[in-house]
C-alpha positions, -999 to +999 in steps of 0.1 A: +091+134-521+051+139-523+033+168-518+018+162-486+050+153-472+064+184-482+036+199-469+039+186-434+073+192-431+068+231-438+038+230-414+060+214-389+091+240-391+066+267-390+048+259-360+080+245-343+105+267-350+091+300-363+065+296-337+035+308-362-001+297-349-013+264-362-044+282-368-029+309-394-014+280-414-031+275-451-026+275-485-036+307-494-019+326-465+005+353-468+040+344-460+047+380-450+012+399-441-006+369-425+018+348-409+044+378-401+076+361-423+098+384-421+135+389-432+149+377-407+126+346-404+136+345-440+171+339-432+162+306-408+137+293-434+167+292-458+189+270-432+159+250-424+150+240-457+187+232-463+185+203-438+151+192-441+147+190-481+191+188-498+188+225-519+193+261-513+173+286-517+177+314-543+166+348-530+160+357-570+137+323-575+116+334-542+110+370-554+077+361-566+066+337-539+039+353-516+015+327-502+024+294-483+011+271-515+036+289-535+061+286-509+052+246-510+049+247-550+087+261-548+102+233-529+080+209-549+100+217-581+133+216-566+127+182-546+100+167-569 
């Protein structure tokens, strides 16, 4: 899967189904302070990347993941 696809798809859920503002959305934004993930968002993120990329998240391998490129960089190695 390439990069921008990934990156659409993640745009996509997060607008659509999270219902974050298109306009908070970028690379460098905080999963948690700037576009308000929080653990319970966490929890449909995990199902939603299930069904739209084949893998499951690790809550251990996202400890360190704080911005939307990391986030993106993540899937990227499990999908890539």
């Amino acid at each position: 899967m390439e990069r921008n696809e990934i990156e659409e798809k993640v745009r996509e859920f997060l607008i659509d189904d999270l219902e974050i503002d298109e306009e908070k959305i970028a690379p460098e934004a905080l999963l948690k302070d700037d576009l308000g993930i929080d653990s319970l968002d966490f929890v449909d993120i995990v199902v939603i990347v299930e069904k739209k990329f084949g893998f499951k998240i690790k809550p251990e391998e996202m400890a360190n993941v704080k911005t939307l490129k990391q986030f993106c960089d993540y899937i990227e190695s499990k999908v890539g």
